[in-house]
C-alpha positions in Angstrom: 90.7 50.4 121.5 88.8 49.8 125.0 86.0 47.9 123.0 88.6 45.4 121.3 90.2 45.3 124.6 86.9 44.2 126.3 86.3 41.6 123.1 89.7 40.0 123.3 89.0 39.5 127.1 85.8 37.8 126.8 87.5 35.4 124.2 90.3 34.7 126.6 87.8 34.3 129.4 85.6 31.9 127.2 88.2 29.7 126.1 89.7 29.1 129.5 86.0 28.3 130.3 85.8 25.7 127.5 89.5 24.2 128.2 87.4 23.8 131.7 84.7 21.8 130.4 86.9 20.1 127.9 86.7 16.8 130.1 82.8 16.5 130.7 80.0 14.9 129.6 76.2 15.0 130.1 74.9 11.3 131.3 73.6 8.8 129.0 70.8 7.5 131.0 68.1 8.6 128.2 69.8 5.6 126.1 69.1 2.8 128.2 65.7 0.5 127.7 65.3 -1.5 131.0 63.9 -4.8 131.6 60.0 -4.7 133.2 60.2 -8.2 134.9 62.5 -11.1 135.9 66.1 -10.2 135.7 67.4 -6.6 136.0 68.7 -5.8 132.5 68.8 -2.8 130.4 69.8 -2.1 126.6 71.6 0.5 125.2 69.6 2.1 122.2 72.4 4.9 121.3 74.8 4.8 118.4 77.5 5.3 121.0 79.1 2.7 123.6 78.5 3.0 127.2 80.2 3.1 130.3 77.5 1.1 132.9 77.8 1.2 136.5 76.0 -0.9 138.4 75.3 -1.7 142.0 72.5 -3.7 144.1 71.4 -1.6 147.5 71.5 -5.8 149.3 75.4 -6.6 148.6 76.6 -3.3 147.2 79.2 -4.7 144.7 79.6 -2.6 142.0 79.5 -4.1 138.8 80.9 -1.9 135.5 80.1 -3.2 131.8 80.7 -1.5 128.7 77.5 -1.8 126.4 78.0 -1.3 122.6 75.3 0.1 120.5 72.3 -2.7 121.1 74.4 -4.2 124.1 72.6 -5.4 126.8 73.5 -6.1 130.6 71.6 -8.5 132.7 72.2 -8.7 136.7 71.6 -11.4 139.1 68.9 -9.1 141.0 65.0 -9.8 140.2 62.1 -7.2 139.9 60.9 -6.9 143.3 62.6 -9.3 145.1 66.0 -7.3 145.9 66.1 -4.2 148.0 66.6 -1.6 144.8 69.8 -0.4 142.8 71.5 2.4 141.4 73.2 2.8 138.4 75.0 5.4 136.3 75.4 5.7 132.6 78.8 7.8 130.7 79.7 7.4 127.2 82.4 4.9 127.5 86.1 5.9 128.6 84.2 8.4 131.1 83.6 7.8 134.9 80.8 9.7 136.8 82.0 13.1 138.4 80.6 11.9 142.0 82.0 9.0 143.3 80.2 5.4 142.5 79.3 4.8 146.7 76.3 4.0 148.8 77.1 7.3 150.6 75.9 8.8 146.9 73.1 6.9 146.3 70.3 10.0 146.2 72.3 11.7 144.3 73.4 9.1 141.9 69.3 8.1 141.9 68.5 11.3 140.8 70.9 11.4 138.3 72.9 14.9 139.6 76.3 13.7 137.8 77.8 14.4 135.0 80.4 12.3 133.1 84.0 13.1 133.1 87.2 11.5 131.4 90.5 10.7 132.7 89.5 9.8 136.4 90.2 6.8 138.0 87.3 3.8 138.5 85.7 4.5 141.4 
């Protein structure tokens, strides 16, 4: 009796954990093929669309495309000549779990986010 007890608990316990998670997504940086000169430009080379975000360290305007499968965004910032970017990468109709600011831009460069749906553009 106390071992089905204990049994039925750790279900219940999992299962809230899973409701929990329900919502999130690991990154899809590991898709994206970036351009090595001129333009800054990537490709996505998953089967799945993507949810790009996109910002230039100079004017900090966030720029957010959706790239199907072989889609390809191409900024206005050059190799070398801008002052570096940041970008995140959730399968599309996610936003990243940090918000999409300057003031997260190590983070956000070291790709410590996760992917999460239902939250506002940020």
């Amino acid at each position: 009796m106390m071992r089905a007890l204990a049994c039925g608990l750790a279900l219940l316990v999992a299962a809230a954990g899973a409701a929990a998670q329900e919502g999130a997504s690991a990154h899809m940086e590991g898709c994206l093929i970036w351009s090595g000169k001129g333009a800054v430009g990537v490709r996505n080379e998953c089967s799945r669309p993507i949810a790009l975000k996109f910002m230039t360290f100079d004017d900090q305007q966030v720029v957010t495309a959706e790239l199907t499968p072989g889609g390809r965004f191409v900024s206005e910032a050059e190799w070398g000549q801008s002052g570096g970017f940041m970008f995140t990468a959730c399968p599309a109709g996610y936003q990243p779990n940090v918000a999409f600011s300057i003031q997260n831009k190590e983070a956000i460069g070291l790709s410590l986010y996760n992917c999460v749906g239902g939250r506002p553009n940020s």
